[in-house]
C-alpha positions as CSV (number, residue, x, y, z in Angstrom):
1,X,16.4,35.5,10.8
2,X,14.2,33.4,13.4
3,X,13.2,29.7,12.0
4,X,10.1,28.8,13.2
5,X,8.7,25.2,13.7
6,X,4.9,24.8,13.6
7,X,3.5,23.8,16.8
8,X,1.4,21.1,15.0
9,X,5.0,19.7,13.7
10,X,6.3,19.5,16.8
11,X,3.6,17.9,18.4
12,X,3.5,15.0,16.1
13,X,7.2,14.5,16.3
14,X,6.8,14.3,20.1
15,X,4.2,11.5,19.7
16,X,6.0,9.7,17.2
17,X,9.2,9.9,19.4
18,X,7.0,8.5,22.3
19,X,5.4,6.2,20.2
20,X,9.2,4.7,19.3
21,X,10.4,5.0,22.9
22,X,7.6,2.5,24.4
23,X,6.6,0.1,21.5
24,X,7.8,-2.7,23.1
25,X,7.3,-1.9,26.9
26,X,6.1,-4.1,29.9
27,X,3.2,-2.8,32.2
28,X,3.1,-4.1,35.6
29,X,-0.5,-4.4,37.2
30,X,0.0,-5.2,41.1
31,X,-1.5,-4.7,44.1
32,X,0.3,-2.6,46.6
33,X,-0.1,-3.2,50.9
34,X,-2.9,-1.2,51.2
35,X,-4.8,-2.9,48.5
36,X,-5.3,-0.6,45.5
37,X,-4.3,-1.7,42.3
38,X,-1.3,-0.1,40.6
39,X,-0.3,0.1,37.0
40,X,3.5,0.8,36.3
41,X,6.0,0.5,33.7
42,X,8.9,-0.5,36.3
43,X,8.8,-4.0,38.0
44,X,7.0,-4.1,41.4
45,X,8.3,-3.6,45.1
46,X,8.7,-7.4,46.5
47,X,6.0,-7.2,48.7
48,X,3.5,-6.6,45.7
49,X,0.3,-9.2,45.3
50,X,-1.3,-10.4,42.3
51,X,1.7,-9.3,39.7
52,X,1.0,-9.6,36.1
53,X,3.3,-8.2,33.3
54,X,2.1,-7.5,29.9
55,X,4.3,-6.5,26.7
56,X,2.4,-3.7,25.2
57,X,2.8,-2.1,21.5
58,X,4.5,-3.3,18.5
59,X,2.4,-6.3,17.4
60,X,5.9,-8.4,17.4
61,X,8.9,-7.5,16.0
62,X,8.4,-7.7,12.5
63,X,4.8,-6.0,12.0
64,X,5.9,-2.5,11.8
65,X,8.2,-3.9,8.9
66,X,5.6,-5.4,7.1
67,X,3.9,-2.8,4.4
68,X,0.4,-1.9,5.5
69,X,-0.9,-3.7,2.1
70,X,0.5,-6.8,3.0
71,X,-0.6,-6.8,6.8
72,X,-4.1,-6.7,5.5
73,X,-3.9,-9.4,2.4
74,X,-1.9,-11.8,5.2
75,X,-5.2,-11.3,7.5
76,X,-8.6,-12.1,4.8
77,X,-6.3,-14.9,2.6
78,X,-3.2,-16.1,4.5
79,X,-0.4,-18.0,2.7
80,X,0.9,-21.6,3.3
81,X,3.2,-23.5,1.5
82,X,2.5,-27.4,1.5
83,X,5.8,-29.3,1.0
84,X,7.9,-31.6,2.4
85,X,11.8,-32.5,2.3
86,X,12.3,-34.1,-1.0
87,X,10.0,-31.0,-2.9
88,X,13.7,-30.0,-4.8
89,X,14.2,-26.7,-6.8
90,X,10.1,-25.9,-6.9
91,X,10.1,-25.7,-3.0
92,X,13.1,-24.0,-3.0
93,X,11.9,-21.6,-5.9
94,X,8.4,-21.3,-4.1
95,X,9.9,-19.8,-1.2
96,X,12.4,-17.5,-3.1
97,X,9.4,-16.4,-4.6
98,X,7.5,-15.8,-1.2
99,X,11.1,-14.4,0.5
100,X,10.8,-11.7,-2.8
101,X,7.7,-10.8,-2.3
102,X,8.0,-9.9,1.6
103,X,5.1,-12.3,2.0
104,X,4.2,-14.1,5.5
105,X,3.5,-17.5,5.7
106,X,3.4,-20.9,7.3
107,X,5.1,-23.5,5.7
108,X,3.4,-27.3,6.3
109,X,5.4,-30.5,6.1
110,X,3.2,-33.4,4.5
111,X,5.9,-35.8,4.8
112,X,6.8,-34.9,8.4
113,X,3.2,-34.3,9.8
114,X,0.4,-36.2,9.4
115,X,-2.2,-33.7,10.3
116,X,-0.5,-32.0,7.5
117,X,-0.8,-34.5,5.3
118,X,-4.1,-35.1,6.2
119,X,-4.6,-30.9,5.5
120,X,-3.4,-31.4,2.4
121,X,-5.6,-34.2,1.3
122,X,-8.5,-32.6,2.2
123,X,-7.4,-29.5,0.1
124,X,-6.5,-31.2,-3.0
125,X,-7.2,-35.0,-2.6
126,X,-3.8,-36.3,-3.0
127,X,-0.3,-35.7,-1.4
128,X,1.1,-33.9,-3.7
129,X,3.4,-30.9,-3.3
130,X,4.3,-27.9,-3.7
131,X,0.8,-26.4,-3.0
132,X,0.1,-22.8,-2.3
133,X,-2.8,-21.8,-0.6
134,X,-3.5,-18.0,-0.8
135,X,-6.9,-17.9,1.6
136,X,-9.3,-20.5,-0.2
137,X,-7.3,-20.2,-3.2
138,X,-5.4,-23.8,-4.5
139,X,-2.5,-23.6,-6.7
140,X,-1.7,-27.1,-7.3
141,X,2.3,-27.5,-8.3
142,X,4.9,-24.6,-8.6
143,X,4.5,-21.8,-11.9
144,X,5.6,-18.5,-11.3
145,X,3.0,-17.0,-13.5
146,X,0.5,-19.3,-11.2
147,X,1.8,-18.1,-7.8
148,X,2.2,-14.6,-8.7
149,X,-1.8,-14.2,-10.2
150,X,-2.6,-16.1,-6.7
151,X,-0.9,-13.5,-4.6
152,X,-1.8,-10.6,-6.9
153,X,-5.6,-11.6,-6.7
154,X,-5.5,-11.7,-2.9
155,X,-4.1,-7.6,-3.0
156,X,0.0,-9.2,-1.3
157,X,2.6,-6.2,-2.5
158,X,4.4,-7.4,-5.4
159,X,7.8,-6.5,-4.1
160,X,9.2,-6.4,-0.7
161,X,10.0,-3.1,0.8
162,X,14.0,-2.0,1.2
163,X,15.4,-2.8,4.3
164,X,12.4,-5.3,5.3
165,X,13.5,-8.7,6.5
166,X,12.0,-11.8,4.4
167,X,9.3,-13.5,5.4
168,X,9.8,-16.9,7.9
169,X,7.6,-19.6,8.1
170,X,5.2,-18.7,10.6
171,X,4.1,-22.1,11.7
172,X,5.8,-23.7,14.6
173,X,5.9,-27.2,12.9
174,X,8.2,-25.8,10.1
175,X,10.4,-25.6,12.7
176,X,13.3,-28.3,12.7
177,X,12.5,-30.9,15.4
């Protein structure tokens, strides 16, 4: 007995294989002796002009990992976590909290950066932290039940997806100087 694979089956398996094989691939736009533009995937001969690579597909590393759900909350109300280095256990639970929840965000340092000290004033109208801000949304101080309404509200997946990598801090300045 012959098994047969519907065309339409094998056509969408072909794109998706595509799809996998160049998500993160460099185009090369150059301009050859003669003076036409060309557009390859491989790097340029050396005696190519005006070379300019471009990483196309993928949307960095981690978007394809990131449920659909949450790609769309993080866009119309991002997250960020005002703290600074003496917040404790509510800092530490605030980001468990965000890590669980497979939630992007940018973490501010009001003790190490004045504007974001000066962000956080102008939020709240004191230096006081942990603050989440979910879009325009203030929670002043850290309460799960608080946090969790917050996020729910602004449509973030309540769990993180299996296999998906938690969430760093997607501001540069929670980066350790």
């Amino acid at each position: 007995m012959k098994h047969r694979i519907p065309v339409h089956i094998i056509c969408v398996a072909a794109a998706l294989a595509a799809a996998a094989a160049h998500a993160q691939s460099t185009v090369y736009r150059w301009v050859d002796k003669d003076g036409k533009v060309q557009f390859t995937d491989s790097p340029p001969p050396a005696d190519a002009r005006s070379v300019t690579a471009k990483s196309m597909g993928g949307g960095g590393e981690d978007a394809g990992q990131v449920p659909f759900a949450t790609q769309i909350a993080a866009r119309r109300h991002p997250v960020t976590l005002y703290m600074s280095d003496d917040c404790g256990d509510y800092c530490t639970q605030g980001r468990a909290l965000l890590a669980k929840r497979g939630i992007p965000f940018s973490e501010k340092n009001a003790q190490k950066n004045p504007a974001d000290a000066e962000a956080l004033r102008q939020a709240i109208g004191a230096l006081e932290v942990p603050v989440l801000m979910v879009g325009t949304n203030v929670v002043k101080g850290y309460g799960e039940e608080s946090w969790q309404a917050a996020l729910d509200q602004a449509g973030y997946a309540r769990t993180r997806l299996p296999g998906q990598p938690g969430p760093r801090p997607t501001d540069a300045d929670a980066q350790p100087k």
